[in-house]
C-alpha positions as MATLAB code, in Angstrom:
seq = 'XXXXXXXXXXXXXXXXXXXXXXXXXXXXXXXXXXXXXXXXXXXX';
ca = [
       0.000    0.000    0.000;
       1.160    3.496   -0.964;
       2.429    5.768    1.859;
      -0.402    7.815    3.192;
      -3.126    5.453    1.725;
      -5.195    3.433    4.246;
      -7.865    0.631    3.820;
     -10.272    3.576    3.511;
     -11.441    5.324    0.329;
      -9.512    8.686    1.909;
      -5.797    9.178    1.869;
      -4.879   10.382    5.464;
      -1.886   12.926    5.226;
      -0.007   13.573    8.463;
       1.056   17.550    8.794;
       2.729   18.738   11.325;
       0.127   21.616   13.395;
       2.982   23.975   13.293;
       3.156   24.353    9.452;
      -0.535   24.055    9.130;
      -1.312   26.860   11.158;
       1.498   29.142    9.573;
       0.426   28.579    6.194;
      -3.576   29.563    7.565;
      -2.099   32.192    8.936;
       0.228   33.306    6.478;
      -2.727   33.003    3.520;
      -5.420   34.226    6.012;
      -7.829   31.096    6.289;
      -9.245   28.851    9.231;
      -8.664   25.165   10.231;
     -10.959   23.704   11.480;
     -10.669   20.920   14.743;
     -11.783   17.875   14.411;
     -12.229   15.400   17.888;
     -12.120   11.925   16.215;
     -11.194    8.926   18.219;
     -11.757    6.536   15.991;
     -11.894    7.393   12.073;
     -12.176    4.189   10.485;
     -15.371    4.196   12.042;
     -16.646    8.547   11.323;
     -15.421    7.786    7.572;
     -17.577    5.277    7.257;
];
């Protein structure tokens, strides 16, 4: 399996929070927070 890809449908890319939040910050958009404990399951 490809690096990134899961047994889901959804590749699942790992970012650091540091250069996601510069980047929103830099270009002037939101991220939004997402509580999910399990996301095999929320993905369906």
């Amino acid at each position: 399996m490809a690096r990134g890809m899961t047994s889901t449908p959804f590749p699942i890319m790992l970012t650091p929070t540091k250069e996601l939040l510069e980047a929103a910050q830099k270009q002037a958009y939101a991220i939004g927070a997402f509580n999910l404990y399990r996301i095999e399951r929320d993905l369906g």
